[in-house]
C-alpha positions in Angstrom: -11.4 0.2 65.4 -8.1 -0.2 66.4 -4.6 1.1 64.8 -1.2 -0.6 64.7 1.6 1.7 63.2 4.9 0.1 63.1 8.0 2.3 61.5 11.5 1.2 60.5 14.2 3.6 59.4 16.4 1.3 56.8 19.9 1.9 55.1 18.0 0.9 52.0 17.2 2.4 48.9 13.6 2.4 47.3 13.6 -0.5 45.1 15.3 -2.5 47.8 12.4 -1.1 50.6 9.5 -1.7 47.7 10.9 -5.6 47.5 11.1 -5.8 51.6 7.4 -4.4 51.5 6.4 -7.4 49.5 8.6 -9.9 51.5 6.5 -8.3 54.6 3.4 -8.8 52.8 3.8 -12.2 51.1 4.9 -13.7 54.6 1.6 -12.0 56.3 -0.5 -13.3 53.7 0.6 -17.2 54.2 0.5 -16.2 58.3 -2.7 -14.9 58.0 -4.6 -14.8 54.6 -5.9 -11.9 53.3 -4.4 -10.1 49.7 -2.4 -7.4 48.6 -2.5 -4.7 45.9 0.0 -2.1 45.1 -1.6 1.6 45.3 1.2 3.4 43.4 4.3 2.9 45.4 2.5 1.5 48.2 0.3 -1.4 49.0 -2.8 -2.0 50.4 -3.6 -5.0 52.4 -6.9 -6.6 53.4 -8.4 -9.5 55.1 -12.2 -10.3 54.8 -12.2 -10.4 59.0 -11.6 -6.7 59.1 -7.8 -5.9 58.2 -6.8 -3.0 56.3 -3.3 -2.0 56.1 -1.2 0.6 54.0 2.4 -0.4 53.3 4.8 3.2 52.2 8.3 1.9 51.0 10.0 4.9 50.9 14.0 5.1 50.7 15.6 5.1 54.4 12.1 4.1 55.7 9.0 1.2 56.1 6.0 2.2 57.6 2.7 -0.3 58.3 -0.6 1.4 59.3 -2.9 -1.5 60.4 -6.3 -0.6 60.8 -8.4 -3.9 63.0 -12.2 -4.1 63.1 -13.6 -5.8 66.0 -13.4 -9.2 65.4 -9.6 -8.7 64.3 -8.1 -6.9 67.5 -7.1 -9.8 69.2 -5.2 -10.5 66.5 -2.7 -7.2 67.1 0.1 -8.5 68.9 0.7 -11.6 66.2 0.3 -8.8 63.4 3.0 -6.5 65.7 5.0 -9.4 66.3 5.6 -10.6 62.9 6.4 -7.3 61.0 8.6 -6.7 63.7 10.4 -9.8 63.2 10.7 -9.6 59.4 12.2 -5.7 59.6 14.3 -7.1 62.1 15.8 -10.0 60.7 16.4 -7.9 57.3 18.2 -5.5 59.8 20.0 -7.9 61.4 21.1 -9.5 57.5 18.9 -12.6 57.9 
């Protein structure tokens, strides 16, 4: 297995974090497939090829702990690259 943590402290509130969690996710899901559930205030996200992913919204914070199987490591970087580029661009008031 490998893991894939990314983190974002946001000037955000916790609805506003919970509905940038499921922007995140929704835009993952048409990138890459896969579903999402919530588990309480956070999500779960998996994809048949060996993704598993919890999603904490919090207030003043987003964190993403990918777990990849095998088959799925290759895909890290893409994974990295796109929550990276959605927390940015809410960041950046895209």
């Amino acid at each position: 297995m490998s893991n894939l943590r990314v983190c974002r402290e946001l000037d955000v509130d916790e609805s506003e974090c919970q509905a940038l969690a499921v922007e995140l996710l929704d835009k993952l899901v048409n990138k890459f497939g896969g579903k999402y559930q919530a588990d309480g205030s956070n999500y779960r996200y998996k994809h048949t090829a060996g993704v598993n992913a919890l999603v904490e919204p919090k207030a003043g914070e987003l964190t993403v702990d990918v777990k990849l199987g095998m088959m799925t490591r290759a895909l890290a970087p893409q994974l990295e690259k796109e929550m990276n580029r959605v927390l940015d661009d809410h960041l950046n008031g895209a």
